[in-house]
C-alpha positions in Angstrom: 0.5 27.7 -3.4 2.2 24.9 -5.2 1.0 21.5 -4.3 1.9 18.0 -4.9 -1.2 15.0 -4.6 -1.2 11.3 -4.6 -4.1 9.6 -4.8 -3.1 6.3 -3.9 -5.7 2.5 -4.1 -5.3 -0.3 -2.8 -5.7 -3.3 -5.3 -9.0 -5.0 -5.8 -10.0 -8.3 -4.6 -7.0 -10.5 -5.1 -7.8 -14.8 -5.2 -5.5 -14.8 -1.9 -7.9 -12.3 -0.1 -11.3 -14.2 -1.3 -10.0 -17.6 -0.4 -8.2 -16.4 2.9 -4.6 -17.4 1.6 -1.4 -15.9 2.7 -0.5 -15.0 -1.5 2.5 -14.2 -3.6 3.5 -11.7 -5.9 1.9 -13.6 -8.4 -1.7 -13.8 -7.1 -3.9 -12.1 -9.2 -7.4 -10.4 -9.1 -10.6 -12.5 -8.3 -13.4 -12.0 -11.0 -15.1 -9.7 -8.3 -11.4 -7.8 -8.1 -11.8 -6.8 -11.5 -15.0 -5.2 -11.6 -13.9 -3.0 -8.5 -10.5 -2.1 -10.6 -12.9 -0.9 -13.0 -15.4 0.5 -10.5 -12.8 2.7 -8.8 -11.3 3.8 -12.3 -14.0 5.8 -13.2 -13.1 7.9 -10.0 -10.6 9.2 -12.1 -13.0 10.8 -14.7 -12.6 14.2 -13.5 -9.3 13.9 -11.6 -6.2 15.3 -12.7 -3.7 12.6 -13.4 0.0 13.2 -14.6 1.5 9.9 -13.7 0.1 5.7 -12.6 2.5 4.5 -10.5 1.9 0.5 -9.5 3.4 -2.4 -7.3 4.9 -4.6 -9.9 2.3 -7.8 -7.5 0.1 -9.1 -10.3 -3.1 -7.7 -8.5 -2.0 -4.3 -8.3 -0.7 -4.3 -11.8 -4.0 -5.6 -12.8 -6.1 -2.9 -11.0 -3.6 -0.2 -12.1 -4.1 -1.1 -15.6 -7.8 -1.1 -15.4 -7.3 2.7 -14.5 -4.9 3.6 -16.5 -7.3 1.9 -19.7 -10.0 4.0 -18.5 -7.9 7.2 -18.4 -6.2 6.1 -21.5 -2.4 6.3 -19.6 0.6 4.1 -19.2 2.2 2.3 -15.9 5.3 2.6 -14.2 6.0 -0.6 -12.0 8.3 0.8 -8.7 9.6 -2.0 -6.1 8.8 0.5 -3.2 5.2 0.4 -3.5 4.7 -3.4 -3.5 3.5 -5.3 -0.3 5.4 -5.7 2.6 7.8 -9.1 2.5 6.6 -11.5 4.8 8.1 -14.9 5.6 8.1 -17.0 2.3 6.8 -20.2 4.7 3.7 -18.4 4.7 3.2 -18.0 1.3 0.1 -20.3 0.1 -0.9 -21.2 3.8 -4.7 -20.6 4.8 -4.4 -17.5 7.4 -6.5 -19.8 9.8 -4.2 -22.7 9.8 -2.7 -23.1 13.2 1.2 -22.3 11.4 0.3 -19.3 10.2 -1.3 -18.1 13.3 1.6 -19.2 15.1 4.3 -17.8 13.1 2.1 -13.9 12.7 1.3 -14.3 16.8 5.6 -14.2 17.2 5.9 -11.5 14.6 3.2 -9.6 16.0 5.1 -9.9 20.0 8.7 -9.5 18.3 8.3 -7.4 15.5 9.8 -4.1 17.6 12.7 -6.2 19.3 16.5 -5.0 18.9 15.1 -1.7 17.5 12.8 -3.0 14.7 15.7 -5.3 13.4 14.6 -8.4 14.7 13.8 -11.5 11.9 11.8 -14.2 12.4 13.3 -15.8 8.8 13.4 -14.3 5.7 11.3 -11.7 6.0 11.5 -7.5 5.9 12.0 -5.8 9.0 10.0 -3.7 11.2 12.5 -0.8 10.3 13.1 -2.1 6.9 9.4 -1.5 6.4 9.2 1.5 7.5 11.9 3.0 6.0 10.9 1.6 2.5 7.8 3.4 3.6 10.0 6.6 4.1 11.9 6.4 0.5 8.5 5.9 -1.0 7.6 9.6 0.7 11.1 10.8 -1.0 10.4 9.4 -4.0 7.0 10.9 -4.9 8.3 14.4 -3.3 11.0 14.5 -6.4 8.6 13.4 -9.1 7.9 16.3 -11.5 4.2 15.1 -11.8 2.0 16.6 -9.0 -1.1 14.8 -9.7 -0.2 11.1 -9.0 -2.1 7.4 -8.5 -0.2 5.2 -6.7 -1.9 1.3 -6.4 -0.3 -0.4 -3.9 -1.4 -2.9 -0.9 -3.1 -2.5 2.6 0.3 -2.5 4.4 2.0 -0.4 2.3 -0.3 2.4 2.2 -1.3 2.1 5.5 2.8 2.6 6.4 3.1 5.3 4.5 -0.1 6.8 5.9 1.7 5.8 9.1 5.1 7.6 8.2 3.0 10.9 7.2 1.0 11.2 10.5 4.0 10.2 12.8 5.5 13.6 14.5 7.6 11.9 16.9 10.1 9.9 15.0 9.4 6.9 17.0 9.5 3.3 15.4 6.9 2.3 18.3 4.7 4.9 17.7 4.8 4.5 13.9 3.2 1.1 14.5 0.6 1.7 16.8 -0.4 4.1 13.9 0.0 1.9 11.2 -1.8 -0.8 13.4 -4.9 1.4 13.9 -6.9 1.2 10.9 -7.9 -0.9 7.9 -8.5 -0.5 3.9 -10.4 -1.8 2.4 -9.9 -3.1 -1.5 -9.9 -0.4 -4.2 -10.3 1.9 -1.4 -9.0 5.1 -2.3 -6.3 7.5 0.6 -4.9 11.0 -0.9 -1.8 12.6 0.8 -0.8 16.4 -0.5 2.9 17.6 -0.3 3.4 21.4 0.5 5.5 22.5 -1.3 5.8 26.2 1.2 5.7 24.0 4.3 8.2 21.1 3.2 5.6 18.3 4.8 3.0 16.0 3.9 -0.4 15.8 5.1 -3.3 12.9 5.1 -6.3 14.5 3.2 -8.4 11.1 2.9 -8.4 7.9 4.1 -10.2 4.2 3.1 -12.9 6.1 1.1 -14.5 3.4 -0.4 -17.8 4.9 -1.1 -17.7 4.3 -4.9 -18.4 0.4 -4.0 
């Protein structure tokens, strides 16, 4: 029975998450990020690997190279895989500052309105997300590897996860799947595609034992 697997890791610890800061692309590992992107690496010693697929986001760059060193492979940066587009006016805020709690409480009470479409400014839609989530899915299905790493972000994966354990189609119940669990940094979630069955299933999620 044929089988396709993607292993996929969050980054490590980026500055943004140490310090509490909404971040942007740029923002790159904190010293403690690094050693986990080295820790979680050697996960890969005995683990098939045919392809290292990274957000081009400087912290999952960084942790995808630390693997790919270890494992002696190259990196393919792929927009679909990098961290969900939230307002710019939040970038560089402290997540406890009394804007950026107001402007994620009115996401967080809007984000399903006029189907998922609705925009509070400049930022990616509920069903933009989740549909970027979707192509990600396609795209991995037609890869010719079938042992993959993918190093993403906590919303990303977790919207994939989302997209893979959904059976009803629903944008609302997508989210209150996506919304029901956490990742933690280099925390490692493996999907399989069945290749006989034509559908994806969640093998692993936020093992982070290795830390």
């Amino acid at each position: 029975m044929k089988m396709k697997t993607a292993y996929f890791v969050r980054h490590g610890e980026s500055e943004g998450n140490a310090a509490g800061v909404h971040q942007s692309a740029s923002t790159p590992l904190s010293e403690i990020g690094q050693s986990q992107a080295k820790i979680v690496a050697l996960r890969f010693k005995h683990i098939r690997v045919e392809q290292i697929l990274a957000s081009p986001m400087t912290r999952a760059r960084q942790t995808a190279q630390a693997i790919a060193n270890y494992i002696q492979m190259s990196v393919t940066e792929n927009d679909l895989f990098r961290e969900r587009r939230g307002p710019s006016a939040l970038v560089g805020l402290s997540q406890q500052s009394e804007k950026s709690k107001s402007i994620r409480s009115e996401l967080a009470q809007r984000l399903l309105e006029e189907d998922g479409n609705w925009r509070h400014s400049d930022e990616e839609t509920a069903r933009e997300f989740a549909n970027r989530a979707q192509k990600a899915l396609d795209f991995l299905r037609q890869q010719p590897a079938d042992n993959l790493v993918v190093v993403s972000h906590a919303l990303n994966i977790r919207m994939i996860l989302a997209n893979v354990l959904n059976q009803t189609g629903e944008l609302k119940h997508l989210y209150e799947i996506y919304s029901n669990f956490e990742l933690n940094n280099t925390s490692l979630s493996v999907i399989t595609y069945d290749y006989e069955k034509a559908r994806w299933q969640v093998l692993c999620i936020n093992d982070h034992s290795h830390l």
